[in-house]
C-alpha positions as CSV (number, residue, x, y, z in Angstrom):
1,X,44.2,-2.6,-0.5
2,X,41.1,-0.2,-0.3
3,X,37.6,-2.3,0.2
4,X,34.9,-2.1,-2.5
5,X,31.5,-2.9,-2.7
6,X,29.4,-3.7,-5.6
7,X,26.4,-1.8,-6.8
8,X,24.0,-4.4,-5.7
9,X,25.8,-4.7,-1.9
10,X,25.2,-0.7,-1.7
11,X,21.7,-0.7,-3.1
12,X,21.1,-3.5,-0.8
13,X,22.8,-1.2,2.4
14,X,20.4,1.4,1.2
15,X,17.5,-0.3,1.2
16,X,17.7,-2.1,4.4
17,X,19.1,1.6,6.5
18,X,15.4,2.6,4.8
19,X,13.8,-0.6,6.0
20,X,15.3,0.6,9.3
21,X,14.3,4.4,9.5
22,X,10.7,4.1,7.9
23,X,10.8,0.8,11.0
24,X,11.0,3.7,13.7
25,X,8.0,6.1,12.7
26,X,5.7,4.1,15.3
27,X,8.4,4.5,18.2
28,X,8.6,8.6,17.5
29,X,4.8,8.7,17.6
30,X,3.9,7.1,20.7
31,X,6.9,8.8,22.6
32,X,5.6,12.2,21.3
33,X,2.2,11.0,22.7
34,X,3.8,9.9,26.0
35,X,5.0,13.5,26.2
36,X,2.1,16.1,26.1
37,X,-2.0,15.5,26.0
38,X,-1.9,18.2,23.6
39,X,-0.2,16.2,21.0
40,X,-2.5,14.5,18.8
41,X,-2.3,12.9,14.8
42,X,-3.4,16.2,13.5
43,X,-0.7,18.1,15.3
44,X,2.3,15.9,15.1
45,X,2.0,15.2,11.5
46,X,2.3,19.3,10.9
47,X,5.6,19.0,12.5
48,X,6.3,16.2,10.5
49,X,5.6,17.4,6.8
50,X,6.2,20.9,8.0
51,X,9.9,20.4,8.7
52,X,10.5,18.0,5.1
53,X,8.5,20.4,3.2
54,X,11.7,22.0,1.6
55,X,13.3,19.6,0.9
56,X,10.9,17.6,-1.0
57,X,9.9,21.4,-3.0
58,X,13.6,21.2,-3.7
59,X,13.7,17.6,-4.5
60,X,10.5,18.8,-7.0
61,X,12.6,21.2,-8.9
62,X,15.7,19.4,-8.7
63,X,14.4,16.8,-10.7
64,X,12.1,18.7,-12.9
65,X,13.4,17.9,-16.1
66,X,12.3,14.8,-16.2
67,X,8.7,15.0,-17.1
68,X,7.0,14.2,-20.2
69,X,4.0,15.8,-22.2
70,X,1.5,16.2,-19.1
71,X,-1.8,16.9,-19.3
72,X,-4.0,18.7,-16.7
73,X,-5.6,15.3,-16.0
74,X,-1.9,14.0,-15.1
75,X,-1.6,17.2,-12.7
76,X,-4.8,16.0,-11.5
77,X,-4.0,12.8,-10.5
78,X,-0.6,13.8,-9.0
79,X,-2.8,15.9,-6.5
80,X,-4.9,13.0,-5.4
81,X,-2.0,10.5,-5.5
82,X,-0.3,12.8,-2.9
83,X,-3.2,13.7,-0.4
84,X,-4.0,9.7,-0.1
85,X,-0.7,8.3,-0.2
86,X,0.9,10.6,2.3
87,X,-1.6,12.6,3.9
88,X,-4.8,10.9,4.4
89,X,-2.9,7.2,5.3
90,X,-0.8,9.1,7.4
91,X,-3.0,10.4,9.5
92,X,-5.4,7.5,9.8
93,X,-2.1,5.8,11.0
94,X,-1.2,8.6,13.6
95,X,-5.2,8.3,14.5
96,X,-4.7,4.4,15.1
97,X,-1.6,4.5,16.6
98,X,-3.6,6.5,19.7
99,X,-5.1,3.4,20.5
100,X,-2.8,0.4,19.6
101,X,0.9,-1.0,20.0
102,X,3.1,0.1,17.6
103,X,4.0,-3.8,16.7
104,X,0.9,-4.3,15.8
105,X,0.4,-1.4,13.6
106,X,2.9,-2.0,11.8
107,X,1.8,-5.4,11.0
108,X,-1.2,-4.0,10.0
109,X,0.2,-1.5,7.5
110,X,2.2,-4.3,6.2
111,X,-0.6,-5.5,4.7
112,X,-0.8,-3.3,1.9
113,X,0.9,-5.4,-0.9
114,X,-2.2,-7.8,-0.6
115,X,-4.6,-4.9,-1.4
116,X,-2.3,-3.6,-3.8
117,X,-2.4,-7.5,-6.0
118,X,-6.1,-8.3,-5.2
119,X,-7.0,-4.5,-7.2
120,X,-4.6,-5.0,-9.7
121,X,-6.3,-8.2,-10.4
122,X,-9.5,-7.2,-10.0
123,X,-8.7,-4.3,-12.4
124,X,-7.0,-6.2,-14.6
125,X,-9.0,-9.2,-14.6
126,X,-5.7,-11.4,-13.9
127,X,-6.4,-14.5,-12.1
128,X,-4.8,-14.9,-8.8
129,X,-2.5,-18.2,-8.7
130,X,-2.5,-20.8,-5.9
131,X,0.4,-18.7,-4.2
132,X,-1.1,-15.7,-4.7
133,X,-4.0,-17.1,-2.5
134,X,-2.4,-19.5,0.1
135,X,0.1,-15.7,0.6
136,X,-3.1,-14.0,1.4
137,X,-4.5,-16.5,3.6
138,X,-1.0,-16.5,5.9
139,X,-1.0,-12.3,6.0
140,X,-4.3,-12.2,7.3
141,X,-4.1,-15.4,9.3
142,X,-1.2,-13.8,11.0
143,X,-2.4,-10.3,11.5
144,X,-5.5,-11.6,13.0
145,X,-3.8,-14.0,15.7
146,X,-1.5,-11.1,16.5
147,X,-4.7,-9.0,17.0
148,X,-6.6,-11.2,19.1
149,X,-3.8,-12.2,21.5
150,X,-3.3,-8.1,21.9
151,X,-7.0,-7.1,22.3
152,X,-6.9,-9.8,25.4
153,X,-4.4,-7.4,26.9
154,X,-4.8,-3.9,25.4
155,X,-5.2,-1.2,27.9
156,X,-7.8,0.8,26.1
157,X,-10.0,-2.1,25.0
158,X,-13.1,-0.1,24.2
159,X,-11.1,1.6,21.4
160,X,-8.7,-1.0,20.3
161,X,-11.2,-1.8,17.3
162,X,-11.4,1.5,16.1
163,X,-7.2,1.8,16.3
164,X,-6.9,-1.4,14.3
165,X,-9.8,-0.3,11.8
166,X,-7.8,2.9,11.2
167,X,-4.4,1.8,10.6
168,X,-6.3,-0.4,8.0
169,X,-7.7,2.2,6.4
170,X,-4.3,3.7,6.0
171,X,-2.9,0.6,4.1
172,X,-5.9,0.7,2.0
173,X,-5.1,4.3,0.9
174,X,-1.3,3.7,0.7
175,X,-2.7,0.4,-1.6
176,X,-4.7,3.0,-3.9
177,X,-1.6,5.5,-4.1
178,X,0.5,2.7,-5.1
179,X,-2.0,1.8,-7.8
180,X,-1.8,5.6,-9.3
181,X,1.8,5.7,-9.3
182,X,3.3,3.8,-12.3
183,X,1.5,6.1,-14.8
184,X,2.3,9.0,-12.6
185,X,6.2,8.0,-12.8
186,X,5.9,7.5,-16.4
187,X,4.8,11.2,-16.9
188,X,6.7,12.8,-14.4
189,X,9.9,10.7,-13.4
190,X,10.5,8.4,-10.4
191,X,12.4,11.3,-8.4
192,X,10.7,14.2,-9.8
193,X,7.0,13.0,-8.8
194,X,8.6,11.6,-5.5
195,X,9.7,15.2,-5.1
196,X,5.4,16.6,-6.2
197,X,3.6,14.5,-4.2
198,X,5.4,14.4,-1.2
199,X,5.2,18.2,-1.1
200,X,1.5,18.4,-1.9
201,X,1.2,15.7,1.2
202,X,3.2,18.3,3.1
203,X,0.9,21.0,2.2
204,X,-2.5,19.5,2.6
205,X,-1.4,18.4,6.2
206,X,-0.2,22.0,6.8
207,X,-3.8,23.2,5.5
208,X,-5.7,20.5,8.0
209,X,-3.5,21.7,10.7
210,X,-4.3,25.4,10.6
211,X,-8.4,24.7,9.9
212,X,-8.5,22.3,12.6
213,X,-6.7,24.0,15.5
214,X,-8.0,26.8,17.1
215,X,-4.7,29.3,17.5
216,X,-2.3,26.8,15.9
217,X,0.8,29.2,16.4
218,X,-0.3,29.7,20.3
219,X,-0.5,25.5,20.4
220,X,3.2,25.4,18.5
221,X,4.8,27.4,21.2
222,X,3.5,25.8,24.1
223,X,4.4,22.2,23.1
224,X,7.4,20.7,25.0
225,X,10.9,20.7,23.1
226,X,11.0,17.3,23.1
227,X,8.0,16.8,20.9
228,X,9.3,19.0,18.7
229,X,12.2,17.3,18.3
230,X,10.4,13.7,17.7
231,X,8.0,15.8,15.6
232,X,11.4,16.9,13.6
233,X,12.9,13.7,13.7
234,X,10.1,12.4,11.9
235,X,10.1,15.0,9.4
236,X,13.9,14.6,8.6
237,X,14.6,11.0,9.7
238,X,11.6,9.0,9.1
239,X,10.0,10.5,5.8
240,X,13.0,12.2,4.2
241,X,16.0,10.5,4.5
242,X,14.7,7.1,3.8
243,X,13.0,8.2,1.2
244,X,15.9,9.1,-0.4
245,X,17.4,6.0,0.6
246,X,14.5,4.2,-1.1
247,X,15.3,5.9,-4.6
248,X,19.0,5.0,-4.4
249,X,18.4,1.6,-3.5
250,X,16.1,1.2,-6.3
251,X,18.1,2.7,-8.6
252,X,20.9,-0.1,-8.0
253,X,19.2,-3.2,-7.3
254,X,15.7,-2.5,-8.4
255,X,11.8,-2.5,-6.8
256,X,11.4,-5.6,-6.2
257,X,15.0,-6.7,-4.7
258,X,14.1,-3.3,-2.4
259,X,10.6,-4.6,-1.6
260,X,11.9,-8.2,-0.6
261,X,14.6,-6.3,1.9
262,X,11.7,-4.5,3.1
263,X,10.0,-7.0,4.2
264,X,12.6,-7.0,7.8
265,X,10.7,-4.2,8.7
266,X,7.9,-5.5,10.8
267,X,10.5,-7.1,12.9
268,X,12.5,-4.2,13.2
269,X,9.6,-2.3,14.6
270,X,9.0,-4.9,17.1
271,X,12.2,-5.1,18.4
272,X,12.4,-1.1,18.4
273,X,9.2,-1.1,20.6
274,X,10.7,-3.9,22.6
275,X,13.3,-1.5,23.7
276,X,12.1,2.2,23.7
277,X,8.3,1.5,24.5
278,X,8.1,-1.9,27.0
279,X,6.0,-3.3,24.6
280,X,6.1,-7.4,24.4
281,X,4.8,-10.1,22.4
282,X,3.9,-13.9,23.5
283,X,4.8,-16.9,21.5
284,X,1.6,-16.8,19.3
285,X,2.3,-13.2,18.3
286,X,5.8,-14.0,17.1
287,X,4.1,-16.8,15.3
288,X,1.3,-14.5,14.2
289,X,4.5,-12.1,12.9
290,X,6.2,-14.9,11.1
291,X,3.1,-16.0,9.2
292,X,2.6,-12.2,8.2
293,X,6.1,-11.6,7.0
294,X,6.6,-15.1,5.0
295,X,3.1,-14.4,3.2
296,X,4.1,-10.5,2.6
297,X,7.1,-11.9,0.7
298,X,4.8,-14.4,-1.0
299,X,2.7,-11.7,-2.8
300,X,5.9,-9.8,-3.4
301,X,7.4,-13.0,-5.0
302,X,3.7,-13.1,-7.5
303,X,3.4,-9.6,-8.3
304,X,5.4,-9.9,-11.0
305,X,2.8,-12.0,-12.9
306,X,0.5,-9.9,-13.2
307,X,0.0,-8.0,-16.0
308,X,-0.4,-4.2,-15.7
């Protein structure tokens, strides 16, 4: 008797394989770092976005028969969602990740549902509930025991500030983006504006990549193969087959299910850099971890109530 599986165990699958392959975009950076001193943010996000640049044009066309009336405003604000969601937090996150573990980066990043809930209230003017708060409270409380106990023991201590500041910045940005996006998806479709704004990411790092490198072709061919294969991996691996993954998943078991499956994904990271980078954490960073993760899905749980 052949197995089956249900629409939600699939869109489930889906979602955590995502949860798995967006988990291992801090382990391809630093090894690409490890590599060559002439790798920097700048430089291995072109090879990222440069090598899922057609498929996300394709993706674009694909679906391009699902938008709606548009307006140049809407055109507008698909270019901005793009270059901050995956441009301009990407590279703050390559930036930071230059200077700090990739466990705690991702931790950091993870934040980003609490920016997203504390604008949409703000904006809004919806009252944050008790949960809402006491959520908030264990994110950051986590984040900043996990910080402290690494900045006793980071290597580069002088800019371990600045690393940590950056990947904040990122999840701020990626907290904006996400803000944007549900009258973006409206106009333009879920997989169609996927398909825009990912390509317009791709094409604005591209841009920054050839302004800000003096003979960018003559740099390309002297990196080592192997960073253009992490540089590749990320590209094809990290940004465009989960993404994909992502959309499936949520078209079976919805955002929020996805979201909550997610939330596995700072511990995936840390047991990836556990393995491939030597990285460890004490007992106060796990706890630091846990309290992150349980508020993360706290918010999640509360975003519902608010009314956008």
């Amino acid at each position: 008797m052949p197995i089956s599986f249900s629409r939600n165990q699939i869109g489930s699958v889906f979602a955590l394989c995502a949860a798995f392959l967006f988990s291992s975009k801090a382990i391809f950076i630093k090894q690409a770092y490890a590599l060559s001193s002439q790798v920097d943010a700048t430089v291995l996000m072109a090879l990222r976005m440069g090598s899922a640049l057609p498929f996300f044009l394709f993706m674009a066309w694909y679906f391009r028969k699902q938008r709606q009336a548009l307006q140049p405003k809407d055109w507008g604000l698909l270019v901005i969602a793009g270059l901050l969601g995956y441009y301009f937090a990407s590279w703050l996150d390559f930036i930071g990740l230059m200077y700090i573990s990739a466990s705690l980066e991702r931790i950091i990043l993870f934040l980003y549902p609490t920016l997203t809930v504390l604008a949409s209230s703000i904006i809004y003017k919806q009252p944050l509930r008790l949960k809402a708060y006491i959520a908030i409270l264990l994110s950051y409380g986590g984040t900043v025991i996990v910080m402290l106990q690494e900045q006793n023991h980071a290597p580069m201590q002088s800019n371990f500030w600045l690393g940590a500041s950056l990947v904040f910045a990122s999840a701020v940005a990626f907290a904006c983006y996400l803000l944007l996006t549900p009258r973006l998806i409206e106009k333009f479709g879920a997989s169609n504006f996927t398909g825009l704004a990912l390509s317009i990411a791709c094409i604005g790092t591209l841009v920054h990549f050839l302004i800000a490198t003096p003979q960018p072709l003559h740099l390309l061919a002297q990196l080592p193969v192997g960073v253009w294969a992490y540089g590749i991996g990320l590209g094809l691996f990290v940004t465009v087959l989960p993404t994909m993954l992502l959309m499936q998943s949520i078209a079976r078991i919805g955002a929020s299910q996805s979201a909550m499956i997610a939330a596995i994904g700072p511990i995936l990271t840390i047991l990836l850099a556990v393995l491939f980078l030597n990285e460890h954490l004490n007992l106060w960073q796990w706890l630091g971890c846990a309290l992150n993760i349980i508020g993360i899905m706290l918010i999640s749980l509360s975003k519902h109530r608010l009314k956008h």
